[in-house]
Backbone as a chain_set.jsonl record, in Angstrom:
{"seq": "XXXXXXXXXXXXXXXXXXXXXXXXXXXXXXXXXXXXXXXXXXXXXXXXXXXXXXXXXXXXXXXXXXXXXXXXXXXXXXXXXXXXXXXXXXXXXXXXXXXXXXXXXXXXXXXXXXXXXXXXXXXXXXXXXXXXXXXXXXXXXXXXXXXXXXXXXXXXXXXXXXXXXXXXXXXXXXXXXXXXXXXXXXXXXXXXXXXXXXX", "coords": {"N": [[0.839, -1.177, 0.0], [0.763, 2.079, -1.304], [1.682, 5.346, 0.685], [0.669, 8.431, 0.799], [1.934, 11.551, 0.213], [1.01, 13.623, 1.197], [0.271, 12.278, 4.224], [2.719, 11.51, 5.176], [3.945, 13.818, 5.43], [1.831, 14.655, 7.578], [2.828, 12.657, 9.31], [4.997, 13.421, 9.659], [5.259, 16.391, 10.736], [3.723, 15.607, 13.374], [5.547, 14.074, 14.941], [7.5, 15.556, 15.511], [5.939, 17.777, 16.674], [5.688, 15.824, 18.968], [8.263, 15.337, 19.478], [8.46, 17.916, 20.825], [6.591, 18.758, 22.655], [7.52, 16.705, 24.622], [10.034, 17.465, 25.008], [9.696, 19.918, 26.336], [8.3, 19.746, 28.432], [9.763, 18.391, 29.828], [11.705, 18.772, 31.828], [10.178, 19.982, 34.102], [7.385, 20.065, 36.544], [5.432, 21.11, 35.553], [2.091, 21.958, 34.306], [1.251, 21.501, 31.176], [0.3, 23.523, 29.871], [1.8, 25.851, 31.155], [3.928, 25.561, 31.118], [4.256, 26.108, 28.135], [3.866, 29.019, 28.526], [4.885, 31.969, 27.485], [6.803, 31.829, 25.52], [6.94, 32.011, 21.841], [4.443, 31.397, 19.895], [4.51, 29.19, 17.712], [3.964, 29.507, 13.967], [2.951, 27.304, 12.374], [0.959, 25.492, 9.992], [-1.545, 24.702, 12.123], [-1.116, 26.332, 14.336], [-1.604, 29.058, 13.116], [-2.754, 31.908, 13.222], [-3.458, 32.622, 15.443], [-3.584, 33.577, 18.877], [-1.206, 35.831, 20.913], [0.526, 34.313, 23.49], [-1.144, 34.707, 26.821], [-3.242, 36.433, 25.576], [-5.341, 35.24, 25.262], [-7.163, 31.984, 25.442], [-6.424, 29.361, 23.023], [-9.118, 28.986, 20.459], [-12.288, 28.215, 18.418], [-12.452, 30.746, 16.82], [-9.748, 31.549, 16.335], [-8.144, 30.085, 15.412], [-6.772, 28.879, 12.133], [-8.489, 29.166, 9.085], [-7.678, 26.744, 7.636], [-6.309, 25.347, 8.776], [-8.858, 24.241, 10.54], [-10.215, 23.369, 8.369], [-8.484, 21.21, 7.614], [-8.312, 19.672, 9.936], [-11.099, 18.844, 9.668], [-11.446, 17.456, 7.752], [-10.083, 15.035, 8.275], [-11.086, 14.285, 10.251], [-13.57, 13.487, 8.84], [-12.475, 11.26, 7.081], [-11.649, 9.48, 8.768], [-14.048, 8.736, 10.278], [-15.793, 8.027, 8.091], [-14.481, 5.688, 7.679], [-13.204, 4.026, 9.737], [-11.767, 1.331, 10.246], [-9.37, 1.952, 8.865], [-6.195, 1.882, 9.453], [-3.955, 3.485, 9.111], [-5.093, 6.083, 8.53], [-6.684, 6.699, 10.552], [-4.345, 6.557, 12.391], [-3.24, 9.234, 11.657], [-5.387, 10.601, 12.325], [-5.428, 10.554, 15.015], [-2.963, 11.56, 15.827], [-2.813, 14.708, 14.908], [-4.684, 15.226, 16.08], [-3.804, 15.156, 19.35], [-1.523, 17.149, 18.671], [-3.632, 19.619, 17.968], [-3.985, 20.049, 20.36], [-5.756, 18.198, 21.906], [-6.049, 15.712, 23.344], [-7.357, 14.441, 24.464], [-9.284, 13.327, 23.074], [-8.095, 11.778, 21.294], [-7.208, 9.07, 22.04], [-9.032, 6.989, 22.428], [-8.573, 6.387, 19.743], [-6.592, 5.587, 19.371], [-5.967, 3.436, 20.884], [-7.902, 1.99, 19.727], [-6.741, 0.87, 17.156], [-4.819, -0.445, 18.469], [-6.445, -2.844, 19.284], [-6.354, -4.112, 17.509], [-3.907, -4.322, 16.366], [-1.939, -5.373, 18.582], [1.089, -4.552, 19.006], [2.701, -2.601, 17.774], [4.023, -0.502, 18.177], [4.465, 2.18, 17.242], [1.913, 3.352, 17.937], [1.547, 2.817, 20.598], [3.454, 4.59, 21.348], [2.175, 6.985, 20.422], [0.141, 6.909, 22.261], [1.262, 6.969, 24.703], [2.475, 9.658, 24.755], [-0.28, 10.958, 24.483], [-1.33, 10.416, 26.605], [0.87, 11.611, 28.482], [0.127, 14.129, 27.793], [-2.229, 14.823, 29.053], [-0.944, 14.556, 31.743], [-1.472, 12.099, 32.856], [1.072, 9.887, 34.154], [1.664, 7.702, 35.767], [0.044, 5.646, 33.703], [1.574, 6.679, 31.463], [4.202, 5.125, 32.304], [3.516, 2.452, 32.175], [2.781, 2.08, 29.834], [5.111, 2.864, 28.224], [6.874, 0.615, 29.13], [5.637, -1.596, 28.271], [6.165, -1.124, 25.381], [9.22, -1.056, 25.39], [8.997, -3.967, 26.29], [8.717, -4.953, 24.021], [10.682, -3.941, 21.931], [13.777, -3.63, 23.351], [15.45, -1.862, 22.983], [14.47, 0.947, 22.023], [14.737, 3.925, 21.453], [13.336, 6.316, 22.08], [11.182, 5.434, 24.08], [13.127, 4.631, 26.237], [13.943, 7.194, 26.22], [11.492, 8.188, 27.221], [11.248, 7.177, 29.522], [13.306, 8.594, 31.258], [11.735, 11.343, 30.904], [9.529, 11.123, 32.319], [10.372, 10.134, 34.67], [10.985, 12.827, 35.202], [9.195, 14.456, 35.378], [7.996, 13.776, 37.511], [9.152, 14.857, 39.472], [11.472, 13.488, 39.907], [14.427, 14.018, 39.511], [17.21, 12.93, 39.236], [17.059, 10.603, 39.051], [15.617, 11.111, 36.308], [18.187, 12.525, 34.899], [19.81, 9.907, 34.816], [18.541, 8.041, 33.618], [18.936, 9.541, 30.969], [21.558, 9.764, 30.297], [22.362, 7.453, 29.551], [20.575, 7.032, 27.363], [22.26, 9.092, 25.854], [24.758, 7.357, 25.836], [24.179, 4.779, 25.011], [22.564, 5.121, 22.484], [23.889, 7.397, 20.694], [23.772, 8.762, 18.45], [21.182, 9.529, 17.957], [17.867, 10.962, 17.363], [16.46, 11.306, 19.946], [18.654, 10.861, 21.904], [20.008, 13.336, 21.484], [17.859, 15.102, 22.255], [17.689, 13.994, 25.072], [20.012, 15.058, 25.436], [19.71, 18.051, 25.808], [17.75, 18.138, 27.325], [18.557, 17.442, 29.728], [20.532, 19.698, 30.832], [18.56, 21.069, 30.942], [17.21, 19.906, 33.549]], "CA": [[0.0, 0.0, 0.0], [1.635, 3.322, -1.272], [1.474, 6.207, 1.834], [0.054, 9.573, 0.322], [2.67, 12.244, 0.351], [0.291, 14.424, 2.695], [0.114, 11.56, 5.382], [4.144, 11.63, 4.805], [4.43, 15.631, 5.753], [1.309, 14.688, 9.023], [3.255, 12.276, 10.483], [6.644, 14.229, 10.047], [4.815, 17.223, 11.656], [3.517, 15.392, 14.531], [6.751, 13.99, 15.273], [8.362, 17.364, 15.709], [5.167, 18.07, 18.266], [5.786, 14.969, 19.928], [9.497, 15.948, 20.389], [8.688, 19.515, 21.513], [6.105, 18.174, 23.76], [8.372, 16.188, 25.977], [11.241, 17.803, 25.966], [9.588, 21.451, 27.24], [7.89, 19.461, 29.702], [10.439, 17.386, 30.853], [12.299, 19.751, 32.71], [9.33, 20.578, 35.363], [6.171, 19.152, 36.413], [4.438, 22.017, 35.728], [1.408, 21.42, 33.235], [1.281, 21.396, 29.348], [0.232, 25.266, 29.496], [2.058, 26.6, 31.944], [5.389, 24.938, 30.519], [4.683, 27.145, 27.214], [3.631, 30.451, 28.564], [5.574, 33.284, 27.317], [7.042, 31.643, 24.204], [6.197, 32.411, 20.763], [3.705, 30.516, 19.539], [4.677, 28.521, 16.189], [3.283, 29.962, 13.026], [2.478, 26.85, 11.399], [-0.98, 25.204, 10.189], [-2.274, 24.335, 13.251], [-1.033, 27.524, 15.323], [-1.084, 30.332, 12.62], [-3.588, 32.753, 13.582], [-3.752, 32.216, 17.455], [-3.324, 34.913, 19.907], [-0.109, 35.452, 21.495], [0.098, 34.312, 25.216], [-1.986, 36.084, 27.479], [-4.223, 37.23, 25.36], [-6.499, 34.156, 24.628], [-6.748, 30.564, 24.611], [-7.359, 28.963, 21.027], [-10.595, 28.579, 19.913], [-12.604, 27.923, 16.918], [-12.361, 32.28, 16.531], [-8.908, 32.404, 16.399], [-7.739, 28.812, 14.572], [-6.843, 29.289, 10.849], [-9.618, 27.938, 8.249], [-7.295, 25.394, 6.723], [-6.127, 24.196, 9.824], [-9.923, 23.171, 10.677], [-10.686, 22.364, 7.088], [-7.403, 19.88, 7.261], [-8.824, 18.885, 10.809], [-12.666, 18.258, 9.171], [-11.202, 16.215, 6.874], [-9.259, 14.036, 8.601], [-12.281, 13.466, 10.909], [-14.541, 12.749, 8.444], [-11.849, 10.433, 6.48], [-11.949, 8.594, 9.808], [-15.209, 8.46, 10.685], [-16.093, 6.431, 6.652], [-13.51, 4.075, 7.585], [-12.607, 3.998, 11.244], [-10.818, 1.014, 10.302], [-8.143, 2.331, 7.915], [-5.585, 2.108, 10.58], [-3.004, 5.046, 8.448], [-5.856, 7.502, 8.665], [-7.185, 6.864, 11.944], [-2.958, 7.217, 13.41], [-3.027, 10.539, 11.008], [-6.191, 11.7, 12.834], [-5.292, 10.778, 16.38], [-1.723, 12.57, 15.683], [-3.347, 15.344, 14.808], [-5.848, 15.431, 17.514], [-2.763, 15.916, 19.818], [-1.132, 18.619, 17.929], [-4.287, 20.75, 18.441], [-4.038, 20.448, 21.878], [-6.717, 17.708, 22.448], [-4.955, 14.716, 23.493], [-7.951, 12.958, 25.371], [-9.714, 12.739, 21.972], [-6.592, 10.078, 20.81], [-6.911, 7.94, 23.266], [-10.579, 6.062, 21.777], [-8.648, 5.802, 18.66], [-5.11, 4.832, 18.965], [-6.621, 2.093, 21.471], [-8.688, 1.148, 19.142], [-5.832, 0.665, 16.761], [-4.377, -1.501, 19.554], [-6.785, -3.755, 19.573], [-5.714, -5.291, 15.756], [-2.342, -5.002, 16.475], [-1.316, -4.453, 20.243], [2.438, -4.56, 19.217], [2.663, -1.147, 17.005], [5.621, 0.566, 19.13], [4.338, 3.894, 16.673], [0.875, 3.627, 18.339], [1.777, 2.93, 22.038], [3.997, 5.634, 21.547], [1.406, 8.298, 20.429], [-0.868, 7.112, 22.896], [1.879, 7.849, 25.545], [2.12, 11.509, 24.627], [-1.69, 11.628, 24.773], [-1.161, 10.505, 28.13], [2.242, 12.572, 29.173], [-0.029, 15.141, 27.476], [-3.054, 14.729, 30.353], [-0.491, 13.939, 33.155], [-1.862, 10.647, 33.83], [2.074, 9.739, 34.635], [1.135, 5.819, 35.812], [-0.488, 5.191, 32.743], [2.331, 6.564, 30.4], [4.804, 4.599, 32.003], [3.226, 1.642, 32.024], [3.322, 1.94, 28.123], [6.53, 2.474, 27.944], [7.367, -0.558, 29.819], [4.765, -2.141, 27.507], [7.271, -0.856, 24.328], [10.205, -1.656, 26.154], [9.002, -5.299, 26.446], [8.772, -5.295, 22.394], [12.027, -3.21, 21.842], [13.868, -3.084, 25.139], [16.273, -0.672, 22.408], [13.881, 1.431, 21.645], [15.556, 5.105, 21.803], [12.259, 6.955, 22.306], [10.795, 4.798, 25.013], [13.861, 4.815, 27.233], [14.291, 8.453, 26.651], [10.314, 8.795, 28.006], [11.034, 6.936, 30.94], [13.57, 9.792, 31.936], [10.412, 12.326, 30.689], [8.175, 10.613, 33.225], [10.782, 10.412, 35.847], [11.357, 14.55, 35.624], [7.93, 15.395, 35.267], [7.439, 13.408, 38.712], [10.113, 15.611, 40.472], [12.553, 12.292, 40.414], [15.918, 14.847, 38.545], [18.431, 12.108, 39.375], [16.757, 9.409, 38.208], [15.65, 11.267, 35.114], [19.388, 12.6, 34.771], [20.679, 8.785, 35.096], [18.145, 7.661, 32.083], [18.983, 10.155, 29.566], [22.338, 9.143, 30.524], [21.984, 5.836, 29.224], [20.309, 7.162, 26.373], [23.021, 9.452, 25.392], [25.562, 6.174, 25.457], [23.545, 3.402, 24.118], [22.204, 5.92, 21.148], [24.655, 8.889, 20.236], [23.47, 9.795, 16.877], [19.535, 9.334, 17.597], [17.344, 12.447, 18.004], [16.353, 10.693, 21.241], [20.282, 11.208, 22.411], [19.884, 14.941, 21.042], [16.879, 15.835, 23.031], [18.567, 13.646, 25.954], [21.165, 16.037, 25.96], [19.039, 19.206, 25.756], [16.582, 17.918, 28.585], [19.515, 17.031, 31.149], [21.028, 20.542, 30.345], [17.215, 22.12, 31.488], [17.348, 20.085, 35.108]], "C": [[0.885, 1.24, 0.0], [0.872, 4.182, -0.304], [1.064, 7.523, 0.814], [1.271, 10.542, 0.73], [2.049, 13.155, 1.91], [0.507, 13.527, 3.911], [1.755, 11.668, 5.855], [4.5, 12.971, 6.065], [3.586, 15.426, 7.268], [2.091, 13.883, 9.32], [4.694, 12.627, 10.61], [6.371, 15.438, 11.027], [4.6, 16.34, 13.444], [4.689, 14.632, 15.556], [7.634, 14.946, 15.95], [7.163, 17.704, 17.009], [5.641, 17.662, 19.053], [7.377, 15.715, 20.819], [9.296, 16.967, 21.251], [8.35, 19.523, 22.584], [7.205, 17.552, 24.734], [9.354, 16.828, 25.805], [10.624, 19.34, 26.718], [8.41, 20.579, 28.487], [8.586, 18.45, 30.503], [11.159, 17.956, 31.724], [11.829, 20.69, 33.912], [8.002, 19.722, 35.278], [5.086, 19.8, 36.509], [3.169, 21.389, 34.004], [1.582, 22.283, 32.071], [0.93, 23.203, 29.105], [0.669, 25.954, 30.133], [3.738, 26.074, 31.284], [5.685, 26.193, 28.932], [3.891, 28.949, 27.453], [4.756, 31.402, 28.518], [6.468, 33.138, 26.209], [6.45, 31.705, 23.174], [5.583, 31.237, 20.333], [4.254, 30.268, 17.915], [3.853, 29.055, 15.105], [3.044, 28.754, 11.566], [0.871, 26.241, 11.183], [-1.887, 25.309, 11.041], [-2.423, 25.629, 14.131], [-1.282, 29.049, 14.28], [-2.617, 30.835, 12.641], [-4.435, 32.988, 15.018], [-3.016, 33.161, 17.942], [-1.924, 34.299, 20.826], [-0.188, 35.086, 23.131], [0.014, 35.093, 25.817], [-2.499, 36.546, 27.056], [-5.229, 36.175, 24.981], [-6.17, 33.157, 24.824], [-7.132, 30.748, 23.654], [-8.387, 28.522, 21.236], [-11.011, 28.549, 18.649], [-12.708, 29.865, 16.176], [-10.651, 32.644, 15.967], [-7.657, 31.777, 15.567], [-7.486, 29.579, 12.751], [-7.894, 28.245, 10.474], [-8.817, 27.056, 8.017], [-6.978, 24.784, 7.633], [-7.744, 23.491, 10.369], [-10.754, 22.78, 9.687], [-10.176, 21.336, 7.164], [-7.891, 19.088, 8.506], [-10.09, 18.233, 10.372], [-12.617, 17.245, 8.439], [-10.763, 15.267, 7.397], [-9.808, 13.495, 9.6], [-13.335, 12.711, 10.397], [-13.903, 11.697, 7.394], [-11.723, 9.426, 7.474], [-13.245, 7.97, 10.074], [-16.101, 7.497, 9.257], [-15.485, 5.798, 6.76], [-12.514, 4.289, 8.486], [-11.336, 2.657, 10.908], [-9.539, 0.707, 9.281], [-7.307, 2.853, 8.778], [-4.45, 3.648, 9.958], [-3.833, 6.366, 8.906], [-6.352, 7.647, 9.743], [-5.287, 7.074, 13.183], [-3.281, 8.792, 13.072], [-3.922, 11.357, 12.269], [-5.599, 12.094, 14.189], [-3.865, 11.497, 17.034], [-2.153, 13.845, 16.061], [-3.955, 15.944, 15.623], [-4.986, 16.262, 18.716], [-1.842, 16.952, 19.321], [-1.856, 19.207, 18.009], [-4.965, 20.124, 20.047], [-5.594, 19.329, 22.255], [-6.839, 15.845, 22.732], [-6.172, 13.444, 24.037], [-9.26, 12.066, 24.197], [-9.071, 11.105, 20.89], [-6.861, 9.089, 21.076], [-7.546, 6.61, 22.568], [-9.402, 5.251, 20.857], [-7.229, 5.476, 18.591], [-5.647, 3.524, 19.819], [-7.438, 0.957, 20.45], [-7.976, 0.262, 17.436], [-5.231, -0.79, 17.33], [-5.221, -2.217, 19.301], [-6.59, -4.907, 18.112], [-4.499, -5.421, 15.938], [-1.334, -4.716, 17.967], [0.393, -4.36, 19.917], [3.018, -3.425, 18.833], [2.95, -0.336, 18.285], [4.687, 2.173, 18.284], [3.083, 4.303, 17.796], [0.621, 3.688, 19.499], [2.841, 4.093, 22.38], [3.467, 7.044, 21.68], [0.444, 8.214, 21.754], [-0.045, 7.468, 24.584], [2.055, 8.793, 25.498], [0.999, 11.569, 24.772], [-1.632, 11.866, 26.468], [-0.383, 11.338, 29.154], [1.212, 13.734, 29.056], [-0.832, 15.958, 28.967], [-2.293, 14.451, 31.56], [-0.893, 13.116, 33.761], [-0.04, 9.818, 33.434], [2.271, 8.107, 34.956], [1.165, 5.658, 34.235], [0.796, 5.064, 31.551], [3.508, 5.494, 30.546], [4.627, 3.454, 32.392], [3.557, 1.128, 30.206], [4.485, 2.466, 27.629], [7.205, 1.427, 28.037], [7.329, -1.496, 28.913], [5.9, -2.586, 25.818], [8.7, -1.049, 24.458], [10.523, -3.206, 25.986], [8.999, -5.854, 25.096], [10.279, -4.792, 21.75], [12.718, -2.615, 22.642], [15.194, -1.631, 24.013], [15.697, 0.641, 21.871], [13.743, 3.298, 22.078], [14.404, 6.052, 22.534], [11.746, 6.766, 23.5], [11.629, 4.872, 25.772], [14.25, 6.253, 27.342], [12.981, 8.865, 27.655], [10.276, 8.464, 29.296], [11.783, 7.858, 31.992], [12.497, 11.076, 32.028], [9.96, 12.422, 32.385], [8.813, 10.832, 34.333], [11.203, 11.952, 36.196], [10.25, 14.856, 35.804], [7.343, 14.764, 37.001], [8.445, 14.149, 40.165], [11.563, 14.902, 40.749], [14.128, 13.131, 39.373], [17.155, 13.419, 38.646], [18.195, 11.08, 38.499], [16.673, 9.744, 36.58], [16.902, 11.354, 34.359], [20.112, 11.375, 33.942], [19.862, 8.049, 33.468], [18.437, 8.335, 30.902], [20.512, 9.984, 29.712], [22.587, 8.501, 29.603], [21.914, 6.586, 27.702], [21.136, 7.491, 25.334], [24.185, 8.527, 24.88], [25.2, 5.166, 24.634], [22.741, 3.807, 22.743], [22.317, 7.053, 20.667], [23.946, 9.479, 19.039], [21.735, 9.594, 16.693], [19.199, 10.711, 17.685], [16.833, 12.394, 19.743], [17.71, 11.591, 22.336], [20.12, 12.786, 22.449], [18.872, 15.625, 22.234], [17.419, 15.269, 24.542], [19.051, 14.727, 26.985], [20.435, 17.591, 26.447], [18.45, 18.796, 26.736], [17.4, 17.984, 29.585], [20.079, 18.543, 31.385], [19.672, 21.527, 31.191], [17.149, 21.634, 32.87], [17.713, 20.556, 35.619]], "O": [[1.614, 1.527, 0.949], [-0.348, 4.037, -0.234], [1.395, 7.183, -0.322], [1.678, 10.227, 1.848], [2.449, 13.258, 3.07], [1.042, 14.169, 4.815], [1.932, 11.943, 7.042], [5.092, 12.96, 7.145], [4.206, 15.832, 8.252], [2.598, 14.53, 10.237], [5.445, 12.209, 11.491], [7.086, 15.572, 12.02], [5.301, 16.563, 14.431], [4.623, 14.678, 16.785], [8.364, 14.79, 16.929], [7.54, 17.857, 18.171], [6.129, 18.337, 19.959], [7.596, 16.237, 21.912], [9.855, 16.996, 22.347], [9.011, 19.951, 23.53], [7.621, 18.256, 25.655], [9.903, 16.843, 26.906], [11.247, 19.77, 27.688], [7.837, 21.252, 29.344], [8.195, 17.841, 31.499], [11.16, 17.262, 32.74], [12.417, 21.596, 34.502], [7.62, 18.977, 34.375], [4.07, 19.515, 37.143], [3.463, 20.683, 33.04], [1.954, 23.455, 32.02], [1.378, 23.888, 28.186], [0.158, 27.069, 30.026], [4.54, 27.004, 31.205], [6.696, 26.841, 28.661], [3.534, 29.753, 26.591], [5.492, 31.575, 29.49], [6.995, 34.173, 25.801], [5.246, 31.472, 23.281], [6.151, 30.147, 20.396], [4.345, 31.182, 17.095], [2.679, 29.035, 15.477], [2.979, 29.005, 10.362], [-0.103, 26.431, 11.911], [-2.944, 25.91, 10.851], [-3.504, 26.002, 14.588], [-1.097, 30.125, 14.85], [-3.532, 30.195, 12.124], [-5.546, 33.365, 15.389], [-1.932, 33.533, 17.491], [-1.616, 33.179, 21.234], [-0.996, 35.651, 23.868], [0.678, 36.129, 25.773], [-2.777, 37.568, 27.682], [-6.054, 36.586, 24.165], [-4.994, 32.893, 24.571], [-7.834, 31.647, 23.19], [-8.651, 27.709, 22.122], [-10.229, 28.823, 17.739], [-13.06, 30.022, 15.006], [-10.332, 33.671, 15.368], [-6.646, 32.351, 15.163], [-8.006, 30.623, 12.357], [-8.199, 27.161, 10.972], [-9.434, 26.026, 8.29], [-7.233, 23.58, 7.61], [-7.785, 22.279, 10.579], [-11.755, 22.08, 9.835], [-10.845, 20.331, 6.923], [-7.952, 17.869, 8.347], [-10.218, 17.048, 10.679], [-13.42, 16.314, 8.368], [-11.165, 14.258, 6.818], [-9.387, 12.427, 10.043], [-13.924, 11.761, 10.914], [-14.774, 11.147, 6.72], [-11.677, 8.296, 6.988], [-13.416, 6.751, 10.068], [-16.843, 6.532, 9.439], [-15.582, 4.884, 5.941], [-11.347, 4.618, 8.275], [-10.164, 2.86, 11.225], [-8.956, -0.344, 9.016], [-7.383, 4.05, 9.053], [-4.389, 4.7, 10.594], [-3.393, 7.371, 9.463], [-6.554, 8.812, 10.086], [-5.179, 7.554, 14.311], [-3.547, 9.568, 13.99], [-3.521, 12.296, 12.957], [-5.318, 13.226, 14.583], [-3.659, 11.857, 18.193], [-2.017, 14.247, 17.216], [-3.799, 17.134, 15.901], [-5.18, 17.429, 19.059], [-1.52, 17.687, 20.255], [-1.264, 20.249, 18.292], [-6.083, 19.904, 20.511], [-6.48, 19.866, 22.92], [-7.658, 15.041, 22.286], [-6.083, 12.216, 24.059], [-9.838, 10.981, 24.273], [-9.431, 10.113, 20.257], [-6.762, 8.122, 20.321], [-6.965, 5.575, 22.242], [-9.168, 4.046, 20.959], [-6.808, 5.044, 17.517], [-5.692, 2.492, 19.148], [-7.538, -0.269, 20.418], [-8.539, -0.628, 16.799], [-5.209, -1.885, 16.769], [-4.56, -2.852, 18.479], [-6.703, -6.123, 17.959], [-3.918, -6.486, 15.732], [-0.336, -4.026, 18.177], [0.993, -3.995, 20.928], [3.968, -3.086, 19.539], [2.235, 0.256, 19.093], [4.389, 3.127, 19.003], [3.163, 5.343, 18.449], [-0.32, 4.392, 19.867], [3.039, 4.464, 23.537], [3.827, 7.949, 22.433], [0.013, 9.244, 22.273], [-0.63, 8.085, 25.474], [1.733, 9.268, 26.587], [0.826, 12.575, 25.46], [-1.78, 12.827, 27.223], [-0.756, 11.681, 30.276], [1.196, 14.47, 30.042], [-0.499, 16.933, 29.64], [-2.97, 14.078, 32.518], [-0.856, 13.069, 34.991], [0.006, 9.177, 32.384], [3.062, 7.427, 34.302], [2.223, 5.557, 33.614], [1.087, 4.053, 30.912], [3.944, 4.931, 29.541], [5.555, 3.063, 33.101], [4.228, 0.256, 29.654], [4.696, 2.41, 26.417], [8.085, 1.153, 27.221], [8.291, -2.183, 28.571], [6.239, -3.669, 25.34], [9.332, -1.215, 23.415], [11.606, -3.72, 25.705], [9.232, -7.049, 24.915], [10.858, -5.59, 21.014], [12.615, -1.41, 22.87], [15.6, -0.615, 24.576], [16.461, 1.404, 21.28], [12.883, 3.799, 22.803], [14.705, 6.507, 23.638], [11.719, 7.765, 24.219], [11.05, 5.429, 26.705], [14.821, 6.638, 28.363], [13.131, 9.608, 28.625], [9.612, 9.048, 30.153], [11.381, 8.042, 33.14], [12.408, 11.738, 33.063], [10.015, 13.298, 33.249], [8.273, 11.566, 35.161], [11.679, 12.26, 37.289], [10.165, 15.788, 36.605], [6.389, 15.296, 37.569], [8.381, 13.958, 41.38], [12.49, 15.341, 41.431], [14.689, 12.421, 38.538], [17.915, 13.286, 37.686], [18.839, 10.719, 37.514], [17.276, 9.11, 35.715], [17.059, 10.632, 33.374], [20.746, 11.501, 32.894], [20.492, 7.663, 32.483], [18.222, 7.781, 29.824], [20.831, 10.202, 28.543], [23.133, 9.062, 28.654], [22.904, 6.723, 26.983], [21.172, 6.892, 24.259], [24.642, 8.714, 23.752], [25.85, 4.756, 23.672], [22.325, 2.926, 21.991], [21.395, 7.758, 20.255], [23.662, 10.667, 18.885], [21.141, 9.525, 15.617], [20.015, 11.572, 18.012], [16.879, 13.335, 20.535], [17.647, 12.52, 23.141], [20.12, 13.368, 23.533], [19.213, 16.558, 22.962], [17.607, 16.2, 25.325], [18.881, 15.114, 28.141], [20.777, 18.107, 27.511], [18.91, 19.59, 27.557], [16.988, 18.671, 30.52], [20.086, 18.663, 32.61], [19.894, 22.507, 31.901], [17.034, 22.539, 33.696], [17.574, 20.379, 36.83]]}, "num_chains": 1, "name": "protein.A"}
């Protein structure tokens, strides 16, 4: 099955969330909006035409059209064929990139249940979770991804995430550690380094 160039460019975008996501919240255990207050907000699809901080949350007033045309679509490309597992990751990507992480959950789970082994999909559905600070939960599914790819650069970098965002600095420290040795040239290693650098 050839991938669609567009699906290509969403799951390279949400990638780049994901990263941004944990590493500006790995460095406190303050929550998901209080971690980016007073930085510039991103000027791409999703963010371009959103009020600068402090003057608004986002809402459907302040969203660009194409970002909730490209969201309408990619709900209602889901919703005719929930189980076209590509377009239902795309959506639930997505979902988290505009900030609505507990929407994911249904549908990367439901993903899971055809193929519980999909490291991509226990991965997104841990950021949904890191996203909500249910903290248990995420690193349970790490563990989970761990037990499928105990090498798995991402997953052992989240378990330092999880251990900063719980106040544990040493421990987190001691995993990105690791990370940095056992996978120098990952982006994992990269953000690693940058996260240990913010304790």
């Amino acid at each position: 099955m050839k991938i669609k160039p567009l699906y290509i460019y969403l799951i390279a975008f949400v990638l780049v969330i994901v990263i941004i996501v944990l590493t500006s919240n790995s460095g406190s255990n303050k929550s998901t909006s209080e971690s980016i207050t007073g930085k510039e907000m991103p000027q791409d699809e999703i963010h371009k035409g959103i009020n600068p901080p402090g003057t608004g949350n986002p809402s459907s007033g302040n969203v660009s059209k194409e970002a909730i045309h490209q969201m309408e679509m990619l709900k209602k490309s889901y919703e005719e064929n929930p189980e076209d597992t590509v377009k239902a990751k795309v959506y639930a990507d997505m979902l988290i990139a505009s900030h609505s992480p507990e929407k994911s959950i249904p549908i990367y789970e439901n993903i899971l249940k055809k193929d519980p082994k999909r490291i991509d999909i226990l991965l997104g559905l841990t950021l949904a979770n890191y996203s909500l600070q249910n903290f248990d939960e995420c690193e349970e599914l790490t563990l989970e991804i761990l037990k499928i790819d105990e090498d798995n650069p991402e997953a052992n970098y989240n378990l330092g995430a999880i251990a900063a965002s719980r106040g544990n600095k040493e421990k987190a420290r001691k995993l990105w550690q690791e990370v940095i040795e056992k996978y120098p040239n990952s982006d994992a290693a990269r953000i690693a380094n940058t996260s240990m650098q913010r304790l």
